[in-house]
PDB file with SEQRES, HELIX, SHEET and CRYST1 records, atoms N, CA, C and O in Angstrom:
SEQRES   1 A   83  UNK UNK UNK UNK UNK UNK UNK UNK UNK UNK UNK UNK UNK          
SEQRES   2 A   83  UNK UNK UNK UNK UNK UNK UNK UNK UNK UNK UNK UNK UNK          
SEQRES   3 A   83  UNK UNK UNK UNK UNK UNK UNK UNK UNK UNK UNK UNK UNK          
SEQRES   4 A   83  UNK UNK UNK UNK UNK UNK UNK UNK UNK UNK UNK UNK UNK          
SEQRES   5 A   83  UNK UNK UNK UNK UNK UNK UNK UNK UNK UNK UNK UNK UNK          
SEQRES   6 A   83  UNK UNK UNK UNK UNK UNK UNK UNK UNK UNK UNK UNK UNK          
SEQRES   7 A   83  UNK UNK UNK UNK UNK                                          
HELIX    1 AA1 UNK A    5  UNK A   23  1                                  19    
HELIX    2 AA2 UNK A   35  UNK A   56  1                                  22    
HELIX    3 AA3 UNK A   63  UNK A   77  1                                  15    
CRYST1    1.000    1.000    1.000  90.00  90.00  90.00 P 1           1          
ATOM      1  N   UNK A   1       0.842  -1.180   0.000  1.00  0.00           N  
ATOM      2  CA  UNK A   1       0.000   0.000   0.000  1.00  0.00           C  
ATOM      3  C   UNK A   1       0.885   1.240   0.000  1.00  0.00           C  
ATOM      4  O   UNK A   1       1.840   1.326   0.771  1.00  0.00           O  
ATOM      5  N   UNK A   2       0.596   2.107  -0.782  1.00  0.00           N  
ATOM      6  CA  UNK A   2       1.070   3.261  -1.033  1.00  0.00           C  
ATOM      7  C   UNK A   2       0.455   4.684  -0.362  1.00  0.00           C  
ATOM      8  O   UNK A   2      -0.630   5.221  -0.584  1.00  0.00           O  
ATOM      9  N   UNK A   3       1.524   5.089   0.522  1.00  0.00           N  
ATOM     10  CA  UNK A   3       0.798   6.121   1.736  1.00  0.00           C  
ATOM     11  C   UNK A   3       1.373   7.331   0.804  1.00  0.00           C  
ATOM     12  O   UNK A   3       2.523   7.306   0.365  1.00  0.00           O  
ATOM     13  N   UNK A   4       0.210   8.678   0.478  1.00  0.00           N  
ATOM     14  CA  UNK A   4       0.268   9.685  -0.265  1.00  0.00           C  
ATOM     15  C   UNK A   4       1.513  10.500   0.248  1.00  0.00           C  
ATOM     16  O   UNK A   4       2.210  10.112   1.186  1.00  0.00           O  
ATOM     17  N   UNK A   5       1.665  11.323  -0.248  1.00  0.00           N  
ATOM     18  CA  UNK A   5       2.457  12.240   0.050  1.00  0.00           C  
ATOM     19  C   UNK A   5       1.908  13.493   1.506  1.00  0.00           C  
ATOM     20  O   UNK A   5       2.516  13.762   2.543  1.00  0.00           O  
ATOM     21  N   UNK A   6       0.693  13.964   1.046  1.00  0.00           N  
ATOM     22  CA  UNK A   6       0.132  14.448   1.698  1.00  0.00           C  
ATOM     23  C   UNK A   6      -0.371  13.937   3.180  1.00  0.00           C  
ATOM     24  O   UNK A   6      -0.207  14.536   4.243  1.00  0.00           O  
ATOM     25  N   UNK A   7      -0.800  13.108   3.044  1.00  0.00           N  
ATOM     26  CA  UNK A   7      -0.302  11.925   4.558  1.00  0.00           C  
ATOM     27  C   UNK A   7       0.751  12.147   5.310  1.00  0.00           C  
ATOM     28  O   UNK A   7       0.741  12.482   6.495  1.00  0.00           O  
ATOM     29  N   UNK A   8       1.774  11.942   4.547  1.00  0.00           N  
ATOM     30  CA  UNK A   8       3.019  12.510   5.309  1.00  0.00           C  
ATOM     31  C   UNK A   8       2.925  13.387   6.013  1.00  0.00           C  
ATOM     32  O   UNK A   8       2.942  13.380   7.244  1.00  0.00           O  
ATOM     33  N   UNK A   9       2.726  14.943   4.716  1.00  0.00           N  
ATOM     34  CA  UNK A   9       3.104  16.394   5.325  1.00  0.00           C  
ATOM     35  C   UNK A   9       1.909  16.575   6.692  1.00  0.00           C  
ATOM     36  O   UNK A   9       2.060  17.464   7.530  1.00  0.00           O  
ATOM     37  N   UNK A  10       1.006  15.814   6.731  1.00  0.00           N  
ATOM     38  CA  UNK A  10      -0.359  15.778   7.560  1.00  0.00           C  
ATOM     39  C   UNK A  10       0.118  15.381   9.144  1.00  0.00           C  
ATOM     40  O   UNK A  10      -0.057  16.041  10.168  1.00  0.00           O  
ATOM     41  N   UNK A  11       0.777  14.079   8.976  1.00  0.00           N  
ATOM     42  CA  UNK A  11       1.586  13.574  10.039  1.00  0.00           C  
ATOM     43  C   UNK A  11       2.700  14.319  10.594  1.00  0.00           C  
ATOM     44  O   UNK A  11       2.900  14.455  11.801  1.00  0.00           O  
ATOM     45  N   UNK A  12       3.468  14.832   9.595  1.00  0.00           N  
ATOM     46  CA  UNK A  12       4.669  15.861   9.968  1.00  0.00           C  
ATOM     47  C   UNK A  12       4.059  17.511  10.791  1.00  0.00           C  
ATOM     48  O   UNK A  12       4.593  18.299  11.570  1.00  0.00           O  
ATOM     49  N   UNK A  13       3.265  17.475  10.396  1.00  0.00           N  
ATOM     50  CA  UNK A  13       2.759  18.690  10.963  1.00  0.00           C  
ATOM     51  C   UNK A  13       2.021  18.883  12.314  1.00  0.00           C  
ATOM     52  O   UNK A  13       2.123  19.729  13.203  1.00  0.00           O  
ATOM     53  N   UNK A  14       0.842  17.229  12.052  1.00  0.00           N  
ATOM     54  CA  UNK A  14       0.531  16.760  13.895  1.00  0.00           C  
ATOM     55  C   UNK A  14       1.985  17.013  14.438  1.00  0.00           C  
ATOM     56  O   UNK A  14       2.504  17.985  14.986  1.00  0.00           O  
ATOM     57  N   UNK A  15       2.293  16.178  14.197  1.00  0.00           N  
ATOM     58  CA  UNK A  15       4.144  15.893  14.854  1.00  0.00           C  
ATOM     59  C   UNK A  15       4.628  16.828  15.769  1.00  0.00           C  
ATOM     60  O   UNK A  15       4.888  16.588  16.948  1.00  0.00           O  
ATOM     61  N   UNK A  16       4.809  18.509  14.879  1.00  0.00           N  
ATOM     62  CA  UNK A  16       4.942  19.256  14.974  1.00  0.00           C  
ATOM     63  C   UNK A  16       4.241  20.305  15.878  1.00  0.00           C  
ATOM     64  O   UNK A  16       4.771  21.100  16.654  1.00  0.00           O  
ATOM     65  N   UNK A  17       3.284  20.173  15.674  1.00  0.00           N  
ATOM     66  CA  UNK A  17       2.409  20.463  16.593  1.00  0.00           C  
ATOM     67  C   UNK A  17       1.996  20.037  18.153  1.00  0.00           C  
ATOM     68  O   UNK A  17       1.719  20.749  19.118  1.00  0.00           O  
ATOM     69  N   UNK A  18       2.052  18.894  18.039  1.00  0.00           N  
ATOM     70  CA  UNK A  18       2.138  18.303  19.272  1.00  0.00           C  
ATOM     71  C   UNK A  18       3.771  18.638  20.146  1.00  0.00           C  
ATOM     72  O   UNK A  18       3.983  18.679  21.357  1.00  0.00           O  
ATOM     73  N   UNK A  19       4.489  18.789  19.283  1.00  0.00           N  
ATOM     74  CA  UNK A  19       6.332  18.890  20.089  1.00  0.00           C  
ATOM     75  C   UNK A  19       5.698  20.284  20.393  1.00  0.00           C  
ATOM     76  O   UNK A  19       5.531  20.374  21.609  1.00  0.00           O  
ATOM     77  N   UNK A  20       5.317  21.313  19.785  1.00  0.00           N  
ATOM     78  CA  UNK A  20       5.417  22.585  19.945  1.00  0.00           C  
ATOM     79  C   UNK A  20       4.181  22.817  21.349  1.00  0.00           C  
ATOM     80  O   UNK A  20       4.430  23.812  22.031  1.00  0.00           O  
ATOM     81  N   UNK A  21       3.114  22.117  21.725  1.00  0.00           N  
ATOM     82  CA  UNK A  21       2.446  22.219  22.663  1.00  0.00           C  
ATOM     83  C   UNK A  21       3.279  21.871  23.640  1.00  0.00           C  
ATOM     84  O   UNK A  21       3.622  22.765  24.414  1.00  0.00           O  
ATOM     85  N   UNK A  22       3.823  20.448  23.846  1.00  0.00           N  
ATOM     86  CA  UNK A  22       4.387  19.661  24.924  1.00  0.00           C  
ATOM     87  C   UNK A  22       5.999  21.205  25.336  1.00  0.00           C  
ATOM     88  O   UNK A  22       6.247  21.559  26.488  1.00  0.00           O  
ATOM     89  N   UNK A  23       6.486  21.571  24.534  1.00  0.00           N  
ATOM     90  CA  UNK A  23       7.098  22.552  25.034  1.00  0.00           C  
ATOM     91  C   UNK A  23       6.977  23.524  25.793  1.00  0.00           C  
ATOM     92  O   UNK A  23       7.549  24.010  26.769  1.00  0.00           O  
ATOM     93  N   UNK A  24       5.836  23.776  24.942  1.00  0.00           N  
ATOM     94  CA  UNK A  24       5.337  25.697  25.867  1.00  0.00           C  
ATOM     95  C   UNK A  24       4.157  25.147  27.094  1.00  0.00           C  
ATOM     96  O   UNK A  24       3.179  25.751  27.534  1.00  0.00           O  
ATOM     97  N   UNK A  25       4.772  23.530  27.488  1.00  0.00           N  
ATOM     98  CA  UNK A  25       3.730  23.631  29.074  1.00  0.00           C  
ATOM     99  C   UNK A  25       5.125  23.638  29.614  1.00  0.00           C  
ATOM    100  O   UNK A  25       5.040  23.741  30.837  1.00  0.00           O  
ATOM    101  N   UNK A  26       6.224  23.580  29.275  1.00  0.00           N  
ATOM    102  CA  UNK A  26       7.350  23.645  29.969  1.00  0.00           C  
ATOM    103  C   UNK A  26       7.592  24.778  29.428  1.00  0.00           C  
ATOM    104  O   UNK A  26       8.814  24.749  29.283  1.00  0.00           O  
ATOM    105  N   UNK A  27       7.163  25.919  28.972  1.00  0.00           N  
ATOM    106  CA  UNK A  27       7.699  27.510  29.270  1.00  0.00           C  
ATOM    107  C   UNK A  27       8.827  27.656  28.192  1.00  0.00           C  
ATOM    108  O   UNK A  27       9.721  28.484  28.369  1.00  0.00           O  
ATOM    109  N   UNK A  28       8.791  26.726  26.889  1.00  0.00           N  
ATOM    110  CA  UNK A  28       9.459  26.817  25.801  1.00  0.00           C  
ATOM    111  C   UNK A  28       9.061  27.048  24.668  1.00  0.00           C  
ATOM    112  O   UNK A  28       8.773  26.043  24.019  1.00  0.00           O  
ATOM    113  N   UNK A  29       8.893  28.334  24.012  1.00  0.00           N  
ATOM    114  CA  UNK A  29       8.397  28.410  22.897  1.00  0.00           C  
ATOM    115  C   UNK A  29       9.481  27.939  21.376  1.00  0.00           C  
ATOM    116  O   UNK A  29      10.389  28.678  20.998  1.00  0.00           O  
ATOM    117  N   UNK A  30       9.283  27.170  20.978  1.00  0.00           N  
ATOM    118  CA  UNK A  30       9.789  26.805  19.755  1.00  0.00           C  
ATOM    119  C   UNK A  30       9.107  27.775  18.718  1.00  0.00           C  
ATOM    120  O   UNK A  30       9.657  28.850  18.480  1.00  0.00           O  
ATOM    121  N   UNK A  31       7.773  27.389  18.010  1.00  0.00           N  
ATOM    122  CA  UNK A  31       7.209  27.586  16.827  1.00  0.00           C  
ATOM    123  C   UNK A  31       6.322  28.786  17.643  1.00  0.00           C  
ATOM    124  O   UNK A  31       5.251  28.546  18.200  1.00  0.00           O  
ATOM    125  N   UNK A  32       7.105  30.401  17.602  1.00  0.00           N  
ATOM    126  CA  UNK A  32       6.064  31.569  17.708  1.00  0.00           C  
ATOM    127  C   UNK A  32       5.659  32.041  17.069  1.00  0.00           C  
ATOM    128  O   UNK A  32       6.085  32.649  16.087  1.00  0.00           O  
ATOM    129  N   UNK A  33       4.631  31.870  17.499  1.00  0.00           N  
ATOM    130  CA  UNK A  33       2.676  32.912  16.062  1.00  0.00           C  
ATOM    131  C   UNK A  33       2.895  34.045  16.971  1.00  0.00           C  
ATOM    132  O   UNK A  33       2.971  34.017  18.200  1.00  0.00           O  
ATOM    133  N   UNK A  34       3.003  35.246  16.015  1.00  0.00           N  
ATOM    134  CA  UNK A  34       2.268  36.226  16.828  1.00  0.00           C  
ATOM    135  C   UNK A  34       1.015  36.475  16.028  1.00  0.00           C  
ATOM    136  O   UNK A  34       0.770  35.776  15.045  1.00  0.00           O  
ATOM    137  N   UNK A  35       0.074  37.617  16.482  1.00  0.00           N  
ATOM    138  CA  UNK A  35      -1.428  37.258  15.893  1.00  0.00           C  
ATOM    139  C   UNK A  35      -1.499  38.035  14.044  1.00  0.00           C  
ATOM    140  O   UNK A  35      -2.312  37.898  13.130  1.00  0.00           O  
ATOM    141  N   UNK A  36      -0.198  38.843  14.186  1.00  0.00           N  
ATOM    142  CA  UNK A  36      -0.460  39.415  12.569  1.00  0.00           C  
ATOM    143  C   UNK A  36      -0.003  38.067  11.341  1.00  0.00           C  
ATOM    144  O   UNK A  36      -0.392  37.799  10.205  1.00  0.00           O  
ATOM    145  N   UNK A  37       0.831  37.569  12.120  1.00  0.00           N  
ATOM    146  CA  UNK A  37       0.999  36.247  11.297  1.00  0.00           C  
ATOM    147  C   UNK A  37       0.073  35.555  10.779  1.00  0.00           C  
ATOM    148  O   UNK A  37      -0.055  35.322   9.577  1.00  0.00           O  
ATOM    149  N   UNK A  38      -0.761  35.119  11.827  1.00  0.00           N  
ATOM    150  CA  UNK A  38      -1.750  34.248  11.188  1.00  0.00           C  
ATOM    151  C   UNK A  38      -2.863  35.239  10.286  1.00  0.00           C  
ATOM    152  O   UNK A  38      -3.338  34.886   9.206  1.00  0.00           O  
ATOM    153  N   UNK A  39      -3.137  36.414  10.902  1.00  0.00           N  
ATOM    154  CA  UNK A  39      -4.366  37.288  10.221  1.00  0.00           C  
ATOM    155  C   UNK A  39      -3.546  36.953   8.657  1.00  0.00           C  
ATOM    156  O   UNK A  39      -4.113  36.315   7.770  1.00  0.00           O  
ATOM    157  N   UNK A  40      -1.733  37.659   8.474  1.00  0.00           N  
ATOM    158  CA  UNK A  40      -1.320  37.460   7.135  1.00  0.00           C  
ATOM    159  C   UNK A  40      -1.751  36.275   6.656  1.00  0.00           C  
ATOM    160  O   UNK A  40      -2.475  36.485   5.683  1.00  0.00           O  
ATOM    161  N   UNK A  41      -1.661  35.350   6.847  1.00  0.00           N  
ATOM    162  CA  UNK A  41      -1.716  33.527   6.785  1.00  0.00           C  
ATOM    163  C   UNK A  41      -3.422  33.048   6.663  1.00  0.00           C  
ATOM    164  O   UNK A  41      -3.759  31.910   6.338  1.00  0.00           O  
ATOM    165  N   UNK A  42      -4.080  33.801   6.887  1.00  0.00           N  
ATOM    166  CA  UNK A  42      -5.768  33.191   6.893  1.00  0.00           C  
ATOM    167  C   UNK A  42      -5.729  34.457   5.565  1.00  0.00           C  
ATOM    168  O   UNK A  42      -6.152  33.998   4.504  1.00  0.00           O  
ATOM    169  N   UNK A  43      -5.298  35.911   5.497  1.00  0.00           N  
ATOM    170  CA  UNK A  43      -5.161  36.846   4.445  1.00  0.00           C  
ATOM    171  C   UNK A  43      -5.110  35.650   3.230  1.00  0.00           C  
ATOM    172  O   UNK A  43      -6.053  35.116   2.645  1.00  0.00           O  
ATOM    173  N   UNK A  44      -4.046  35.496   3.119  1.00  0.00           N  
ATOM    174  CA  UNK A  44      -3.390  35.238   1.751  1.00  0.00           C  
ATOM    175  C   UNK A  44      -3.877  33.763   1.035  1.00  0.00           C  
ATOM    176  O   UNK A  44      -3.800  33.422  -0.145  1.00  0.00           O  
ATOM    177  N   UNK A  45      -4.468  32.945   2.351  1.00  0.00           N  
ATOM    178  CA  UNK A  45      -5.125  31.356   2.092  1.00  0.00           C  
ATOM    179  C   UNK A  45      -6.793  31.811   1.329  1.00  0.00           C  
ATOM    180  O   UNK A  45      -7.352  31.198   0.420  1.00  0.00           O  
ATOM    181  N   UNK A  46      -7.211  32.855   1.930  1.00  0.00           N  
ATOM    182  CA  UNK A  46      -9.302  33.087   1.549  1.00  0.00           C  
ATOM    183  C   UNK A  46      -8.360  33.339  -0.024  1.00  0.00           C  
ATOM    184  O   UNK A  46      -8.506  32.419  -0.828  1.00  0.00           O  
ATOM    185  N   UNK A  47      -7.296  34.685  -0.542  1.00  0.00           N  
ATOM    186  CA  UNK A  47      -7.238  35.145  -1.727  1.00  0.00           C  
ATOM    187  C   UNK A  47      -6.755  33.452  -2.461  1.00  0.00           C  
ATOM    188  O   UNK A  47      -7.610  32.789  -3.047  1.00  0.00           O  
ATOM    189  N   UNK A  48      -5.915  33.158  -2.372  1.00  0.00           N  
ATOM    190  CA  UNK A  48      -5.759  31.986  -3.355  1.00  0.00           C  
ATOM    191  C   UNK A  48      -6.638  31.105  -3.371  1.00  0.00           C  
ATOM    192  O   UNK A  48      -6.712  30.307  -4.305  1.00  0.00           O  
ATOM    193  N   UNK A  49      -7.729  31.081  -2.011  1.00  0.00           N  
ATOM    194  CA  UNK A  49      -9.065  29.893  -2.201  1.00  0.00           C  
ATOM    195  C   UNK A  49      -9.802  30.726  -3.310  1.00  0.00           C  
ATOM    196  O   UNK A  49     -10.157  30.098  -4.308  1.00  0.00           O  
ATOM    197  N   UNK A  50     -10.084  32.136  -3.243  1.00  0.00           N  
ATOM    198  CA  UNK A  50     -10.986  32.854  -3.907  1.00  0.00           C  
ATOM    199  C   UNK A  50     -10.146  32.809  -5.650  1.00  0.00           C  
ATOM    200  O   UNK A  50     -10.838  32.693  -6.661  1.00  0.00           O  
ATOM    201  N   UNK A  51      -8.997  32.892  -5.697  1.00  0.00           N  
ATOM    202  CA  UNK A  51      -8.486  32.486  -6.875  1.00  0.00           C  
ATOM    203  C   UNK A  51      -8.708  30.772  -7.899  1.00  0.00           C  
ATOM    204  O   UNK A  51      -8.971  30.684  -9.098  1.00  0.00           O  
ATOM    205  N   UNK A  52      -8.527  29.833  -7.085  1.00  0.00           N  
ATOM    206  CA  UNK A  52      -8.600  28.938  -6.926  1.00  0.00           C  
ATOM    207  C   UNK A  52     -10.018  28.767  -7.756  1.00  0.00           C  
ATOM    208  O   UNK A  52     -10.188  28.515  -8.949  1.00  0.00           O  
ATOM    209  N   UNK A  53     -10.912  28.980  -6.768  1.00  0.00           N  
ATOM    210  CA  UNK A  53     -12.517  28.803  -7.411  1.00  0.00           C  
ATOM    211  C   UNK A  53     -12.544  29.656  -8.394  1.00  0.00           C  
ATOM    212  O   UNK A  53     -13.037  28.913  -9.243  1.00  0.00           O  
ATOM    213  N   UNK A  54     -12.412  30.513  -8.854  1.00  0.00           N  
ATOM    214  CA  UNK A  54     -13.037  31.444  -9.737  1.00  0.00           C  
ATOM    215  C   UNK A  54     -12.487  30.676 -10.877  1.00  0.00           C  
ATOM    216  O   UNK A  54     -13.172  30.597 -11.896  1.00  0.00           O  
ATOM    217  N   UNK A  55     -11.402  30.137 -10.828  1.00  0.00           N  
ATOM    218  CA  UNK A  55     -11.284  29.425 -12.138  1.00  0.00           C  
ATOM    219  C   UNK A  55     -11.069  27.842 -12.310  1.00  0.00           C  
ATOM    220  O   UNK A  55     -10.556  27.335 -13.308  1.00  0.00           O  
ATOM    221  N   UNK A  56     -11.538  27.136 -11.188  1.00  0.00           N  
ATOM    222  CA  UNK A  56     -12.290  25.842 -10.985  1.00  0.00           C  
ATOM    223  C   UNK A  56     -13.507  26.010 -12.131  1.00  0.00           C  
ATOM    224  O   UNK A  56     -13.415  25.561 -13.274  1.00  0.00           O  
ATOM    225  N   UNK A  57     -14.698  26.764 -11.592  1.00  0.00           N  
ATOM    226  CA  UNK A  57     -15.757  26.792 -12.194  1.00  0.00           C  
ATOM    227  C   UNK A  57     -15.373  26.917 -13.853  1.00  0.00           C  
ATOM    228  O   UNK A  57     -14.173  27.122 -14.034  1.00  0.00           O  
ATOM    229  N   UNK A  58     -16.125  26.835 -14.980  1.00  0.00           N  
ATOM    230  CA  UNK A  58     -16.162  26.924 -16.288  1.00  0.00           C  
ATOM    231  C   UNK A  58     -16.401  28.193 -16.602  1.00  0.00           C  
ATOM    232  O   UNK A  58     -17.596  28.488 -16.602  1.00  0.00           O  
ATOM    233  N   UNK A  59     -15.539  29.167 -16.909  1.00  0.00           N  
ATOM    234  CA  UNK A  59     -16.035  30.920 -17.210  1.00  0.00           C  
ATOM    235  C   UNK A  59     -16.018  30.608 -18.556  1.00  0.00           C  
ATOM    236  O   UNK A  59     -15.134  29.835 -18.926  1.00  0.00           O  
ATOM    237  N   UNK A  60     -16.694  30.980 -19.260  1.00  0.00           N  
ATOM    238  CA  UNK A  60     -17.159  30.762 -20.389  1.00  0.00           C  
ATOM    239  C   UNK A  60     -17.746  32.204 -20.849  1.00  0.00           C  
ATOM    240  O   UNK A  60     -18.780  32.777 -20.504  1.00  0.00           O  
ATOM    241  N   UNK A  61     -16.365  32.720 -22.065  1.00  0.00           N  
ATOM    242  CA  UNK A  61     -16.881  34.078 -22.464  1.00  0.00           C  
ATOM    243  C   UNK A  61     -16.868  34.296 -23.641  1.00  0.00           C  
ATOM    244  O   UNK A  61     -17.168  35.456 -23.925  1.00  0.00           O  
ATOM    245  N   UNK A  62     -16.551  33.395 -24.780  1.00  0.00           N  
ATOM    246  CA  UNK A  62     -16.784  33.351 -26.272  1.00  0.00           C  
ATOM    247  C   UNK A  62     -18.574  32.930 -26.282  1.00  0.00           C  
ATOM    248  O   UNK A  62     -19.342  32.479 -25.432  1.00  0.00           O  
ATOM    249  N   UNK A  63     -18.684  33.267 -27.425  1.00  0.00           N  
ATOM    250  CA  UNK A  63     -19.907  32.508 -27.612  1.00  0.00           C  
ATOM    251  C   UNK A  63     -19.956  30.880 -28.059  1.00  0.00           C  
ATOM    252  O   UNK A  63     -20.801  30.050 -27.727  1.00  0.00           O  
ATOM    253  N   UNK A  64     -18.897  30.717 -28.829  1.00  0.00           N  
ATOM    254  CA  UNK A  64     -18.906  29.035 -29.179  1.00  0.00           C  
ATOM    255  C   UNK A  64     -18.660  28.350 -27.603  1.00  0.00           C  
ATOM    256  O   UNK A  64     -18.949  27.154 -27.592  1.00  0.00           O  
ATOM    257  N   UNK A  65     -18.198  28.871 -26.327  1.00  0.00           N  
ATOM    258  CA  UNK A  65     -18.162  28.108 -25.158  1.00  0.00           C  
ATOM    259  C   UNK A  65     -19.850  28.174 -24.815  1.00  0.00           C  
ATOM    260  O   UNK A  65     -20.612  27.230 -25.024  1.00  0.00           O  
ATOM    261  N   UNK A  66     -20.183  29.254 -24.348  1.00  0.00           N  
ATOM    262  CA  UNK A  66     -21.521  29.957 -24.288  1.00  0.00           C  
ATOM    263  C   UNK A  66     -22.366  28.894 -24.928  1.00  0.00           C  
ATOM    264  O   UNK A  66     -22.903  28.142 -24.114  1.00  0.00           O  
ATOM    265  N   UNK A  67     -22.633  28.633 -26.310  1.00  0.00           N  
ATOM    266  CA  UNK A  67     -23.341  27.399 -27.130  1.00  0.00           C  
ATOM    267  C   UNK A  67     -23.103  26.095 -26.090  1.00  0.00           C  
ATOM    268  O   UNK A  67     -23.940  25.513 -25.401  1.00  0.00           O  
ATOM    269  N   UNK A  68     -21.318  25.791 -26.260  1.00  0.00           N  
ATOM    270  CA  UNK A  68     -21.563  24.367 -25.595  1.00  0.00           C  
ATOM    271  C   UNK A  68     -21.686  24.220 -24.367  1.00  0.00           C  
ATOM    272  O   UNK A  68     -21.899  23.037 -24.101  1.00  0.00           O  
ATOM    273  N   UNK A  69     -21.648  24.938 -23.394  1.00  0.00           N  
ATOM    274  CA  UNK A  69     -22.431  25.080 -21.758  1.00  0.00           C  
ATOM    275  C   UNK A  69     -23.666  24.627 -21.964  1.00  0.00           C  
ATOM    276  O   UNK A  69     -24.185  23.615 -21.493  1.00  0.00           O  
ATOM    277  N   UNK A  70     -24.320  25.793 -23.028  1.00  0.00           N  
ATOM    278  CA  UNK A  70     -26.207  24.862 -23.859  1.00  0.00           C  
ATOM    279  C   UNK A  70     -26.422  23.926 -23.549  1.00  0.00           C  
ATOM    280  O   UNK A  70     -27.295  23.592 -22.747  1.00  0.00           O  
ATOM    281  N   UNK A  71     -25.705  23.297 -24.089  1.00  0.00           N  
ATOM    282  CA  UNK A  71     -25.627  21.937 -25.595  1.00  0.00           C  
ATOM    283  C   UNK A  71     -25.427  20.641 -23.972  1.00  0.00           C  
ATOM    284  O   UNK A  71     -26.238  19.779 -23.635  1.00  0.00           O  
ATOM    285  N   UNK A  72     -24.155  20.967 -23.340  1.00  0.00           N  
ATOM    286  CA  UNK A  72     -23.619  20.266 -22.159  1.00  0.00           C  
ATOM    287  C   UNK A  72     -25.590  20.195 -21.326  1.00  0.00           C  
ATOM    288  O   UNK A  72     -26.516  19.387 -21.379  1.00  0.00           O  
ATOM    289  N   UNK A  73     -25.365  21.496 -20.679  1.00  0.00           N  
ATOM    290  CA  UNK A  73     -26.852  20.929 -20.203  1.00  0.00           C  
ATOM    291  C   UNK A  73     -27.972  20.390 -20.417  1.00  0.00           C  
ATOM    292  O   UNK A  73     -28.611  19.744 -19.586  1.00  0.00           O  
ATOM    293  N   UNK A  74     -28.321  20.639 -21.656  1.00  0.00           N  
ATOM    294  CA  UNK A  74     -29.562  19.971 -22.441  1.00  0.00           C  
ATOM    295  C   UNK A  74     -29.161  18.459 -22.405  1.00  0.00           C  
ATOM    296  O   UNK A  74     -30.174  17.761 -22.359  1.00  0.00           O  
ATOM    297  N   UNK A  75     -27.799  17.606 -22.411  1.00  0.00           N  
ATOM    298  CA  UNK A  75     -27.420  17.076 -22.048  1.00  0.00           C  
ATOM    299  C   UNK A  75     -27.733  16.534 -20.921  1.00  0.00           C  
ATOM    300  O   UNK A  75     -28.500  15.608 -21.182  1.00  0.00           O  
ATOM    301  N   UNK A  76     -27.586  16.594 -19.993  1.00  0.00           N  
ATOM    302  CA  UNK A  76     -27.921  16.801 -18.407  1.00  0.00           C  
ATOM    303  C   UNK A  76     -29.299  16.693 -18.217  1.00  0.00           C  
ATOM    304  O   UNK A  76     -29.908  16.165 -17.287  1.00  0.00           O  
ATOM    305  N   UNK A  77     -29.797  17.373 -19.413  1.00  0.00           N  
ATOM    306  CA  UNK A  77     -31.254  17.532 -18.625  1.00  0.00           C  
ATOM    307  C   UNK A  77     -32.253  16.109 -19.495  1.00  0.00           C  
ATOM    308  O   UNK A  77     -33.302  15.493 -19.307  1.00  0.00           O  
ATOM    309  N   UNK A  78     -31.365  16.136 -20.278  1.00  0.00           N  
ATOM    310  CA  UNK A  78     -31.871  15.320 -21.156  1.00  0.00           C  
ATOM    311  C   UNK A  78     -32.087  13.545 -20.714  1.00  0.00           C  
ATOM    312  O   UNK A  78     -32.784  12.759 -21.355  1.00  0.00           O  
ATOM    313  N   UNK A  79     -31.267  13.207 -19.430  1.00  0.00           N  
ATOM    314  CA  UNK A  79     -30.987  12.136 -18.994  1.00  0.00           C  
ATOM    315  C   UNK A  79     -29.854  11.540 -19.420  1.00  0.00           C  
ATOM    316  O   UNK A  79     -30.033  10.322 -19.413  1.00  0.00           O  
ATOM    317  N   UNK A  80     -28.808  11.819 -19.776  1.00  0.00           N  
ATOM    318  CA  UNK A  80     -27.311  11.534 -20.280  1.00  0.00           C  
ATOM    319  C   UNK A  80     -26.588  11.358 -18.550  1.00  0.00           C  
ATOM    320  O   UNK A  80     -26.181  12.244 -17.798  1.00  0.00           O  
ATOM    321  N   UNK A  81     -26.628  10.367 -18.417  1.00  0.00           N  
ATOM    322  CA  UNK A  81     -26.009  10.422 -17.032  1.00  0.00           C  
ATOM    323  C   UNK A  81     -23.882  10.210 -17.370  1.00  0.00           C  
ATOM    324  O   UNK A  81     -23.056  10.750 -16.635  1.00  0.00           O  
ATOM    325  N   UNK A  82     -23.685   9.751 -18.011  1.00  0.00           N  
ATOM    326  CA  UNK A  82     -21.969   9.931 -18.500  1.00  0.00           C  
ATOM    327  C   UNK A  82     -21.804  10.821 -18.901  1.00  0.00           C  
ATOM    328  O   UNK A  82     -20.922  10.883 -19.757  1.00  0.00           O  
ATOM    329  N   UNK A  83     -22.536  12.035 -18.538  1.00  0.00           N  
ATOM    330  CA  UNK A  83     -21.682  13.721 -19.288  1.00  0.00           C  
ATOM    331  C   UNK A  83     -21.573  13.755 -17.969  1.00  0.00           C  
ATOM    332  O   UNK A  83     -21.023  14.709 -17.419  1.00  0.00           O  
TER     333      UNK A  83                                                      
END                                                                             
């Protein structure tokens, strides 16, 4: 079985997280947030989610796309369940 990559970085980061709690009950800060950090860090994650989606979705601004968006749903509506 093949464990993802992302698994990893998931585990590495509990990891991390957990060393960085178990420290600062002993009065050791390793990994310091101060609070503009994260505001930057939740900042810059909404803009690339909001980037992200806007061009996930199908923008469709010719008219020959415009037609086959149509064509795709009539599809859809039509009972074509493999589109």
């Amino acid at each position: 079985m093949k464990i993802s990559k992302w698994t990893i970085v998931r585990t590495i980061m509990t990891a991390l997280v957990i060393v960085n709690l178990i420290l600062k009950s002993f009065g050791i800060s390793v990994i310091n947030v101060s609070e503009n950090s994260v505001v930057a860090f939740v900042e810059v994650a909404v803009e690339i989610a909001a980037i992200a989606c806007s061009w996930w979705y199908n923008n469709s601004f010719t008219e020959k796309a415009k037609k086959a968006d149509e064509f795709f749903k009539s599809l859809k509506e039509n009972g074509e369940q493999d589109v």
